[in-house]
C-alpha positions in Angstrom: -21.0 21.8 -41.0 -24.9 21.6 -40.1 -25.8 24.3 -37.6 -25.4 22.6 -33.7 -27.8 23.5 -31.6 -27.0 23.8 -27.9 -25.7 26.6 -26.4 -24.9 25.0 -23.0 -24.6 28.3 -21.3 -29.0 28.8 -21.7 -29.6 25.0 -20.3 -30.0 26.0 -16.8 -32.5 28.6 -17.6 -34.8 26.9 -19.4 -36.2 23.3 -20.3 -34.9 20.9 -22.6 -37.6 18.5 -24.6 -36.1 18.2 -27.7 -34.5 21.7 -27.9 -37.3 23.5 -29.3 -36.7 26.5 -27.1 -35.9 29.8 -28.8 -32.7 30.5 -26.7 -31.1 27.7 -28.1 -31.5 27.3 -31.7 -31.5 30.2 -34.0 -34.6 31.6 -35.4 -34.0 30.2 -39.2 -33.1 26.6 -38.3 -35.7 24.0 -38.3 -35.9 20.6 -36.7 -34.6 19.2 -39.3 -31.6 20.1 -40.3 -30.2 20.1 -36.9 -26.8 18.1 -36.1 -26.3 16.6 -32.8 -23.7 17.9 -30.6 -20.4 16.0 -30.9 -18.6 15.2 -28.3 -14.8 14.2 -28.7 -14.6 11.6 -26.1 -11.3 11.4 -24.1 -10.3 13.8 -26.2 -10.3 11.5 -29.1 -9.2 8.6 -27.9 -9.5 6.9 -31.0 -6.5 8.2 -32.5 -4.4 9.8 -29.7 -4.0 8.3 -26.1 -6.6 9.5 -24.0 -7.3 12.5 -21.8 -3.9 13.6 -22.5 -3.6 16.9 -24.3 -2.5 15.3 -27.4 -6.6 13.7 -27.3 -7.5 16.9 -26.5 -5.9 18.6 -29.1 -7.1 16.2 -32.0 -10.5 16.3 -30.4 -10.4 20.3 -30.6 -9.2 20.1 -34.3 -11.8 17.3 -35.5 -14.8 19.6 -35.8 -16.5 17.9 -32.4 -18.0 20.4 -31.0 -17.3 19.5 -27.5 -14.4 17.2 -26.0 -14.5 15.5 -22.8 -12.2 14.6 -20.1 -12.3 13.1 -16.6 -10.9 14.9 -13.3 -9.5 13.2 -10.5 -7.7 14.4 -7.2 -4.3 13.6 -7.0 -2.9 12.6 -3.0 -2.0 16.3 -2.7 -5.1 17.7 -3.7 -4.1 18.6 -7.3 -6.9 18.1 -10.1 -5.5 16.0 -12.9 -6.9 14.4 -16.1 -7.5 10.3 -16.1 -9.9 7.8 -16.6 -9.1 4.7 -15.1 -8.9 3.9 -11.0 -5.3 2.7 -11.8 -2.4 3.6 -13.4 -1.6 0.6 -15.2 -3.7 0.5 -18.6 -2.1 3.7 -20.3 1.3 4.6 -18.4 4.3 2.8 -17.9 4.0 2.4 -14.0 5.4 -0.8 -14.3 8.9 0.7 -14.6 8.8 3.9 -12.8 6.7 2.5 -9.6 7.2 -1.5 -9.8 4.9 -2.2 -7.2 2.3 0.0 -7.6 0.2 -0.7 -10.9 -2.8 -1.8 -9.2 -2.4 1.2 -6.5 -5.3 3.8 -6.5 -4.7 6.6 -9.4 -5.6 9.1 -6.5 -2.9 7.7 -4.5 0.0 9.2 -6.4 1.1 12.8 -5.6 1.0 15.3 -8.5 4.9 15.0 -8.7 4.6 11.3 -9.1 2.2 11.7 -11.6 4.4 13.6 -13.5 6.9 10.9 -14.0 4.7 8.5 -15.5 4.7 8.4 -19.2 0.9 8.3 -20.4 1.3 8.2 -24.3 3.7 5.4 -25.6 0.8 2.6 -24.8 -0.9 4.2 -27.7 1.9 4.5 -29.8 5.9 5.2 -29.9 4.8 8.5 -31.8 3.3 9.8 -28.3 6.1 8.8 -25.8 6.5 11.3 -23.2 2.9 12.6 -23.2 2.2 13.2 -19.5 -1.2 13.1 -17.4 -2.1 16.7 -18.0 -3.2 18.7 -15.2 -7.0 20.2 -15.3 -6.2 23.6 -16.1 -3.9 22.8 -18.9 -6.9 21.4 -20.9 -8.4 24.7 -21.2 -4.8 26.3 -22.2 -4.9 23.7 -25.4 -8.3 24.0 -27.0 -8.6 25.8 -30.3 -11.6 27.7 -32.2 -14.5 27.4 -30.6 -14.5 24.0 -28.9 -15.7 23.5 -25.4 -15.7 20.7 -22.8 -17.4 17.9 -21.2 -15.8 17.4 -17.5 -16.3 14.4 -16.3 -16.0 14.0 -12.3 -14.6 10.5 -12.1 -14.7 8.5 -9.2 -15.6 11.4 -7.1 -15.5 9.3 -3.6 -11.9 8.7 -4.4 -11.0 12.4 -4.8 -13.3 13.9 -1.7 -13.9 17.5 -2.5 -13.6 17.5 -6.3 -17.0 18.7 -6.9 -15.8 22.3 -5.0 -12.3 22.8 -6.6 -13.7 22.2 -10.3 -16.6 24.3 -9.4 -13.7 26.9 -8.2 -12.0 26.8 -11.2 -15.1 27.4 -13.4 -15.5 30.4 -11.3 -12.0 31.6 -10.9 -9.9 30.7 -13.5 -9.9 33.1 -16.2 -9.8 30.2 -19.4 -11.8 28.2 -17.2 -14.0 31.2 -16.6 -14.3 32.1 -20.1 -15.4 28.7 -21.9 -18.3 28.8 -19.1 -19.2 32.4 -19.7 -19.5 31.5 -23.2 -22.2 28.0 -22.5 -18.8 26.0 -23.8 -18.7 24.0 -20.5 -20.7 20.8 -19.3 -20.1 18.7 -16.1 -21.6 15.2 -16.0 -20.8 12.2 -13.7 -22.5 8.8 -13.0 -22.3 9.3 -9.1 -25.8 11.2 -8.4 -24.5 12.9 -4.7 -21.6 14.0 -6.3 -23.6 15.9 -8.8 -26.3 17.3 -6.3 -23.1 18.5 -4.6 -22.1 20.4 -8.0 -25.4 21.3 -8.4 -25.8 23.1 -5.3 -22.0 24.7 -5.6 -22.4 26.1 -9.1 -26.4 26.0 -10.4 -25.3 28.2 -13.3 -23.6 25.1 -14.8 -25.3 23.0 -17.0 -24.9 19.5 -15.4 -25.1 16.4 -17.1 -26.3 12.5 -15.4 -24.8 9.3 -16.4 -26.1 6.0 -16.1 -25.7 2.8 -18.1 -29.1 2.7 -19.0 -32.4 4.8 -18.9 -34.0 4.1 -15.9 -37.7 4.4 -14.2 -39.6 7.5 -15.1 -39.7 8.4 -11.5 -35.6 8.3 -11.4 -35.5 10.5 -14.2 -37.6 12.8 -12.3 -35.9 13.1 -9.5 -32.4 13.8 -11.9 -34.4 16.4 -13.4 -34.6 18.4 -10.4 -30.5 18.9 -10.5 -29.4 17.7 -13.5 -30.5 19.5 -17.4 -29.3 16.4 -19.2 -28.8 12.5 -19.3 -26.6 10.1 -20.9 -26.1 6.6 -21.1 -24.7 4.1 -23.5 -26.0 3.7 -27.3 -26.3 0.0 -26.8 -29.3 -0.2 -24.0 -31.3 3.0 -25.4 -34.2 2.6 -27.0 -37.4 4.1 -28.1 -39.5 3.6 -25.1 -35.8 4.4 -23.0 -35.4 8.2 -25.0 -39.1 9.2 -24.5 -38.7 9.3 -20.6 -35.8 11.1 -20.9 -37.4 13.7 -23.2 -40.9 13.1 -21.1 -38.6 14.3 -17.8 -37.6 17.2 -19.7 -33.9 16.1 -20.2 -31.9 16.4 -22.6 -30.7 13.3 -24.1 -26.9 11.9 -24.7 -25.1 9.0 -25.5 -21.6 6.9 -25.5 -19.6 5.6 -27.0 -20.7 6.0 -30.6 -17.7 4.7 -33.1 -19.4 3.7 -36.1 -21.6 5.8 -38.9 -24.2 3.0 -38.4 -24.6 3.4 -34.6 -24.6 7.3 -34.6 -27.2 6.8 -37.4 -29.7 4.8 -34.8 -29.0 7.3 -32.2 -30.2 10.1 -34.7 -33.1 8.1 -35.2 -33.8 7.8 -31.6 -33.5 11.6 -31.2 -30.6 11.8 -29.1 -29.2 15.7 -28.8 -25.2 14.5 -28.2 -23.2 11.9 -29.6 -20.1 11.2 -27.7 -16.9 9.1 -29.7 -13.2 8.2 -29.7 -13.2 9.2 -33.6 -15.2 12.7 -33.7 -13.6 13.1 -37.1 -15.1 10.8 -38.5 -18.4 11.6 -37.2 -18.2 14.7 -38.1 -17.5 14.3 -41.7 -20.4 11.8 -41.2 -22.8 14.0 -40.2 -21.9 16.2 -42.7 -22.2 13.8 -45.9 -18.8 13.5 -46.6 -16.4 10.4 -47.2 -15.8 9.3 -43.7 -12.2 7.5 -44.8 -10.6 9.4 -47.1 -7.9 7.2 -47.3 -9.6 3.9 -47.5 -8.6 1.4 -50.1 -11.3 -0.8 -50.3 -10.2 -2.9 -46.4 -13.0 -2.6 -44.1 -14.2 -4.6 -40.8 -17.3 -6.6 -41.9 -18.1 -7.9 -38.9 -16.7 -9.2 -35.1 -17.7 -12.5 -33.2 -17.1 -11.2 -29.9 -18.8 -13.9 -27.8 -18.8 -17.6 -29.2 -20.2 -21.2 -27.5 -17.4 -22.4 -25.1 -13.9 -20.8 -24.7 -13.7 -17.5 -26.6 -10.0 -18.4 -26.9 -10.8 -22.2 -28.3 -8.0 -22.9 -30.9 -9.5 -22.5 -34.7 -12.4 -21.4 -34.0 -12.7 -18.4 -30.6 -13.5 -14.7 -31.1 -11.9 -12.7 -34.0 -12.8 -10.0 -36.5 -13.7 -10.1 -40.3 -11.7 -8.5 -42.6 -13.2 -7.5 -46.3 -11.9 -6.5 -49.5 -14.6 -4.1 -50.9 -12.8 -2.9 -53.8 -11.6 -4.0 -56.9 -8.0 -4.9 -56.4 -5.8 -6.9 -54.4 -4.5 -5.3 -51.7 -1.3 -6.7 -49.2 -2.9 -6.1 -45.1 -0.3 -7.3 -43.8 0.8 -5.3 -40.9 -2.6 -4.0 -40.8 -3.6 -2.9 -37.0 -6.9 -3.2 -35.4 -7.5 -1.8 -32.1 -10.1 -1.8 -29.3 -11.5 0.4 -27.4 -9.2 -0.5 -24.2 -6.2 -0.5 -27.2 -5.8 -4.1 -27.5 -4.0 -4.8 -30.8 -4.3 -7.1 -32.9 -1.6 -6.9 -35.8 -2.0 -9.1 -38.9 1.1 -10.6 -39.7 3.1 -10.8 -43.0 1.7 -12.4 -46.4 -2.0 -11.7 -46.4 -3.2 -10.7 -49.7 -7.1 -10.1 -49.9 -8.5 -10.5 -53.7 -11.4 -8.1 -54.3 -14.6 -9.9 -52.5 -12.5 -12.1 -50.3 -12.7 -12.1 -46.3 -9.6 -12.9 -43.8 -10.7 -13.7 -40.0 -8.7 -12.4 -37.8 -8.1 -14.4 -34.8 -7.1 -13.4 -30.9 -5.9 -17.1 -29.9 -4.6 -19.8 -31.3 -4.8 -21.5 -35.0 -3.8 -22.5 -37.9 -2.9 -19.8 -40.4 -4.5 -19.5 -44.1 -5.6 -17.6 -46.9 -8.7 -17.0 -45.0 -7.8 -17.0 -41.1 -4.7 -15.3 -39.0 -4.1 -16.4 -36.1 -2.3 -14.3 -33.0 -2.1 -17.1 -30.3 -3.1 -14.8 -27.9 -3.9 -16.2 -24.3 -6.1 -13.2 -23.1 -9.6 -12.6 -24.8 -10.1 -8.9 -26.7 -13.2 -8.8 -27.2 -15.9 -7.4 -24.9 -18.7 -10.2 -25.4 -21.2 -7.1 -24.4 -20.3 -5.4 -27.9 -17.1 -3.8 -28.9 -15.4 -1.0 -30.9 -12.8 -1.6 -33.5 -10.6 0.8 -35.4 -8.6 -0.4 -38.5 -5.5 1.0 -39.6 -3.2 0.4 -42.2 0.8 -0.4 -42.3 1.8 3.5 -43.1 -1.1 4.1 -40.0 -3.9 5.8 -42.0 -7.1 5.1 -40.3 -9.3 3.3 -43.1 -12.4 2.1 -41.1 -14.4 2.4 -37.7 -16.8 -0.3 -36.5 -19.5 -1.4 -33.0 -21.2 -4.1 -32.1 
C-alpha cells in the first residue's frame, strides 16, 4: 500500500494546506505518491450492517486506514453506536417494541437497546449482531487502524461532547488510539464541536457540512476545527481551494465507486470516506478491484425520470451489462443501496456477452431485456445513489455512484 500521510495525532499542532508539513509525511515521500486517507465508513457498511462491530471489524481488516462510527446517548446516559434518529431502518423494533419504531433512538435505555437485533436487515448471516456500545469499538479494531467518531445528533444526546471527550482521556484503548494520532472527531453540528473543542483541544476535530461553504464560514471553522468534509457530489474546484485556502484539511463522503474516488483525487481531497474500503483500497493501490467478477457490472442507474419514478414500464431502474465473453445466468443477482434497499433479479435471466438487462423498482412487463419488481416505494435517491452488485453465491462483483 502507498504510504498515507496523516498522522492525526500532529494536526492540532500545526496547519494543514495540503499536508506539506514535515511532521506529517515522512522525509522520502513526495506529493506524488501519496494515497489519501481511507476511511471505512460505518464500519463498512457496504458489506456488513452498519456501525455494528461486525462493520467495524471488516472496516479494520479492509486496509482503510480509518473506520468511522457515530455515538449517541442512550436514555440512561450510556454512549452507544448508531446512525439513524430511529430505530427502525436496521433493527427489528417492530417485534421487540411494536409501537415504538418511529420513537427517538436516544429514547431507549441501554438495556432496551440491547434487545434489539441490529444485523439481520443486512443479511440472515448477521442475525443477532447488537448496537455495540462505544467502548467496545475500540476493544475490536485490529493492526493499526484508527477511528473517525462521529457525534451524531448531539442535541438529542445532551452532554455527549464531555463523555466521549472522557473516554479519550480515560479509557486506556480509548486513550491509546489517541496517544498514537489514530483518533478523529467530526460532526455536522458546529456548537457541538466548539464544545469538543474547548473540552479536549489536543484532538484533531473534523467539520461536516453538505457542501463547502463561504470563505468567511470556513474561517471561522478553522479557528476550532483542523479539517472539513462534505459530500463528493457538491465539491468542486473552486469548493476545495477555500477549504485548502482556510488552511483545512479536506474530506469527503460517501465515495463508492473507483470513478468517484478518482475525481476526488483529482480535486485534491486528503480523506476518502466509503461503505466498500476494500475496494478502494485495492483501488488505490492498482489492483483488480473485483476479484471475483465475471464479466456482470452496473452500467448505469436512472434515478430520477419525467413523471412517476414508479410509472409502469418505464420508472427508475438500474442497467445491468455483460462485459465479458460468455453467457452468464444473474438470476438471483442482488443489488443494494446505500439505505439497503434490495432489488433481487428473479429467475431466468441470461445475459449474452454485450447484452444489457434493466432492472426495474415498479411495475412491468418482464423480458429478455427488462425485470420488473412491482415495487410500490421508489429506491432510488433522484439526488444520486450508490449501488453494490452481488452475485447468487454473494460475492461482491461491482460498486457504482451517481
Amino acid at each position: 500500500m502507498k504510504f498515507r500521510t496523516l498522522a492525526l495525532g500532529t494536526l492540532a499542532a500545526c496547519t494543514i494546506a495540503g499536508l506539506a508539513s514535515p511532521a506529517v509525511a515522512a522525509p522520502t515521500t513526495t506529493d506524488s505518491d501519496r494515497a489519501p486517507i481511507l476511511v471505512g465508513h460505518r464500519g463498512a457498511a457496504g458489506v456488513a450492517p452498519e456501525n455494528t462491530l461486525a462493520a467495524i471489524k471488516a472496516g479494520s481488516q479492509s486496509g482503510a486506514d480509518f473506520v468511522e462510527i457515530d455515538v449517541q446517548l442512550s436514555s440512561d446516559g450510556v454512549p452507544f453506536i448508531f446512525h439513524d434518529d430511529t430505530p427502525a431502518r436496521t433493527t427489528n423494533v417492530a417485534e421487540v417494541f411494536p409501537d415504538r419504531g418511529k420513537d427517538p433512538i436516544t429514547s431507549f435505555s441501554w438495556s432496551e437497546l440491547q434487545r434489539l437485533d441490529a444485523g439481520s436487515y443486512f443479511s440472515t448471516d448477521f442475525a443477532g449482531e447488537k448496537i455495540p456500545h462505544f467502548d467496545a469499538v475500540a476493544e475490536t479494531l485490529t493492526g493499526n487502524t484508527g477511528v473517525f467518531i462521529e457525534i451524531k445528533s448531539p442535541a438529542k444526546s445532551p452532554g455527549v461532547e464531555q463523555i466521549v471527550a472522557e473516554a479519550l482521556a480515560n479509557d486506556p484503548e480509548w486513550r491509546k488510539l489517541e496517544q498514537r494520532g489514530k483518533i478523529e472527531v467530526l460532526g455536522f453540528d458546529a456548537a457541538s464541536n466548539k464544545r469538543f473543542a474547548e473540552l479536549a483541544p489536543e484532538v484533531p476535530l473534523q467539520q461536516l457540512t453538505g457542501s463547502v461553504p463561504s470563505a468567511s464560514v470556513l474561517a471561522d471553522y478553522a479557528i476550532y476545527a483542523d479539517s472539513f468534509g462534505t459530500s463528493y457530489r457538491t465539491l468542486d474546484a473552486a469548493g476545495a481551494a477555500r477549504v485548502k485556502d482556510a488552511g483545512l484539511g479536506l474530506g469527503v463522503y460517501t465515495v463508492n465507486s473507483t470513478r468517484a474516488a478518482d475525481a476526488a483525487l483529482e480535486l485534491g481531497v486528503e480523506r476518502i470516506t466509503g461503505d466498500f474500503p476494500q475496494q478502494l483500497d485495492r483501488h488505490l493501490d492498482g489492483k483488480k478491484v473485483f476479484p471475483s467478477n465475471n464479466g456482470i457490472v452496473i452500467s448505469d442507474a436512472v434515478n430520477d425520470v419525467p413523471g412517476n419514478d414508479l410509472q409502469p414500464e418505464t420508472g427508475e431502474h438500474v442497467v445491468l451489462a455483460n462485459t465479458g465473453n460468455r453467457t452468464i445466468d444473474v438470476s438471483g443477482y442482488v443489488l443494494r443501496d446505500a439505505a439497503n434497499n434490495i432489488l433481487r433479479i428473479g429467475e431466468g435471466f441470461k445475459l449474452t456477452p454485450g447484452a444489457e438487462l434493466r432492472v426495474f423498482s415498479g411495475p412491468g412487463t418482464n423480458g429478455a431485456e427488462a425485470f420488473y419488481l412491482g415495487g410500490d416505494v421508489a429506491v432510488l435517491n433522484n439526488g444520486g445513489d450508490a449501488l453494490g452488485l452481488w452475485d447468487a453465491k454473494g460475492r461482491l462483483l461491482d460498486t457504482f455512484a451517481n
